[in-house]
C-alpha positions in Angstrom: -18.5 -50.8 30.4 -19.9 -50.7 26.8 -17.0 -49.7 24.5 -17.2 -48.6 20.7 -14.2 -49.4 19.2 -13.6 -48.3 15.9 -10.7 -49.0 13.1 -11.2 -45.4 10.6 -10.8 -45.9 7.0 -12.2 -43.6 4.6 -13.4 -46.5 2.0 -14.4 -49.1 5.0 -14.3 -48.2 8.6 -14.7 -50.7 10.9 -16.6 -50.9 14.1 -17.2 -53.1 17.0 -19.4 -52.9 20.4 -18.1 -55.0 23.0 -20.2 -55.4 26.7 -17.5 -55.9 29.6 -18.2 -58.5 32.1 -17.3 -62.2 32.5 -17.6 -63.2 29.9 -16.9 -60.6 27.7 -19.1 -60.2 24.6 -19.6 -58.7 21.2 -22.6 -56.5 20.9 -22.3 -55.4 17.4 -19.9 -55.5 14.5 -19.7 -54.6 11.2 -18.2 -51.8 8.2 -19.3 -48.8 7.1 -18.3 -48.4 3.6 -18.2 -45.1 1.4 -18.5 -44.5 -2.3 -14.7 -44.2 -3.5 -15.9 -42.2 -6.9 -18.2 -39.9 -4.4 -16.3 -36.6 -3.7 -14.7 -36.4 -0.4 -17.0 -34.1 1.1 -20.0 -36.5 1.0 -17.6 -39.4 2.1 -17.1 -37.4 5.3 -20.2 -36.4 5.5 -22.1 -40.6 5.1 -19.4 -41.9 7.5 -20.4 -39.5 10.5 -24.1 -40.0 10.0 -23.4 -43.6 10.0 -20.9 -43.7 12.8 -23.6 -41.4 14.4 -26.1 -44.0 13.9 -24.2 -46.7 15.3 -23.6 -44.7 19.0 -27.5 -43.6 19.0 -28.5 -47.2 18.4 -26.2 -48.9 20.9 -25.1 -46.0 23.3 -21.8 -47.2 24.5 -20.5 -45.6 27.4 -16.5 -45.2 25.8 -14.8 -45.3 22.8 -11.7 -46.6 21.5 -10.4 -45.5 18.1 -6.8 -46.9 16.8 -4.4 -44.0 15.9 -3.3 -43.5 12.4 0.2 -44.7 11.7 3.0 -43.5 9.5 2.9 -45.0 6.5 4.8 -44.9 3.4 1.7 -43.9 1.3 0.8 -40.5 2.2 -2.6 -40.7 0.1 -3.4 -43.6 2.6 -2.5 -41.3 5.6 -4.6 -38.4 4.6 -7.7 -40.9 4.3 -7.5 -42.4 7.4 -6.2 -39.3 9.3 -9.9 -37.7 7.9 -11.8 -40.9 8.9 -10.3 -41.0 12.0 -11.4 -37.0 12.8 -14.9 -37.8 11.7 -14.9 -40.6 14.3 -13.6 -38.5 17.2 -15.7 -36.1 16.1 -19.2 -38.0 16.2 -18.3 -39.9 19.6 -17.3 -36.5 21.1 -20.2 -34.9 19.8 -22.3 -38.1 21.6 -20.2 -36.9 25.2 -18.8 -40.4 24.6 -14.8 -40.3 26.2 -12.5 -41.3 23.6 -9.2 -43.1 23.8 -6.8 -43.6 21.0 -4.5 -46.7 21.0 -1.1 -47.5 18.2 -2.0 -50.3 16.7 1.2 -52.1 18.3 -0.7 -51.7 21.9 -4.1 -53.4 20.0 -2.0 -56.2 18.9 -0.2 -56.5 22.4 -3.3 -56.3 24.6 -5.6 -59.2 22.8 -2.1 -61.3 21.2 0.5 -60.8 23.8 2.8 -59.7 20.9 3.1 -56.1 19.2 4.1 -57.4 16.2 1.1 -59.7 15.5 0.1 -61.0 12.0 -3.4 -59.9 11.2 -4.8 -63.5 10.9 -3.4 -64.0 14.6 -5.4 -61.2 15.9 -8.7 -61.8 14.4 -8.3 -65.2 16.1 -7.7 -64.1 19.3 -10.7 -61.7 18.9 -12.8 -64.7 18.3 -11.3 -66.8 20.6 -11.8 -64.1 23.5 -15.5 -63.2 22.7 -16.1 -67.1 21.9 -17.2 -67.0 18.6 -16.8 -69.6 16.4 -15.2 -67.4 13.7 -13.2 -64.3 13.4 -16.0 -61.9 12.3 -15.9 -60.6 8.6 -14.5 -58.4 7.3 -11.1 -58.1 8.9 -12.3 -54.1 9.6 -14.9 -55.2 11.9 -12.8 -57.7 13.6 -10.0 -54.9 14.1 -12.6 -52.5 15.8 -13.4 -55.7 18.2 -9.3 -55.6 19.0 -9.4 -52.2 19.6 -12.4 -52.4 21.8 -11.2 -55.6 23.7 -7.7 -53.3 23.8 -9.7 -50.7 25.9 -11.4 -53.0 28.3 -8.2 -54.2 29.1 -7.0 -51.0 29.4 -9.4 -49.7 31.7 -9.0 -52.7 34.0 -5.6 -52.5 34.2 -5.7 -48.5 35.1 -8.7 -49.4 37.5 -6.2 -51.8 39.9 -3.0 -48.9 39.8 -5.3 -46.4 39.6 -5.2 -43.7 36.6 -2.4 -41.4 37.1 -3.0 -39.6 33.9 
């Protein structure tokens, strides 16, 4: 499996490629950053060609996108909520299949703990895909948690068998 995992943010979205397989390993990472005094409409616009760009290049076989979660800034909610529909949109677009995780289930799958600080999961992600550092910035390394996330996901539905 070859999974996209992506952490939407209208200024800076993050994604990560991760390869299953033992060892797991990190194909690709990195941010995709938008022009905050561009209007909205091209913001949308440069994020799905480059998320676009991204699937063409390393055709990943799923995709794993972390839900947008309540927050007490409704200007921040509104921005992710419309990065997070361009990424569903340009990995369904792709016929990629798309799962969305909380961020509580990202932090329990590669930390063992829901509540995980951000530091601790950026050095799980490193530790898990051996890498000698938490990859930079902290967007990329989330869209490597929610990739790793999915594997782990998809193994664990692959020995009970999905009942969804």
């Amino acid at each position: 499996m070859f999974v996209l995992g992506i952490d939407p943010g209208l200024a800076v979205t993050g994604y990560g490629i991760v390869a299953g397989g033992n060892p797991v390993r990190a194909v690709a990472a990195g941010v995709i950053r938008t022009d905050p005094a561009a209007p909205l409409t091209e913001r949308l616009i440069e994020l799905y060609d480059d998320l676009a760009g991204v699937i063409a290049e390393h055709r990943p076989t799923a995709a794993a996108i972390e839900e947008v979660f309540a927050n007490r800034n409704l200007h921040t909610v509104m921005a992710v909520g419309r990065a997070s529909g361009v990424a569903l949109l340009a990995a369904a677009q792709a016929g990629i299949p798309i799962t969305e995780y909380t961020p509580s289930a990202v932090k329990l799958a590669v930390t063992g703990y829901g509540n995980a600080a951000k530091d601790q999961v950026q050095a799980m992600v490193a530790r898990r895909l051996g890498l000698a550092a938490p990859p930079q910035p902290a967007d990329a390394s989330d869209a490597l948690a929610v990739a790793l996330c999915h594997l782990q996901s998809s193994a664990l539905r692959g020995l009970i068998g999905d009942r969804s």
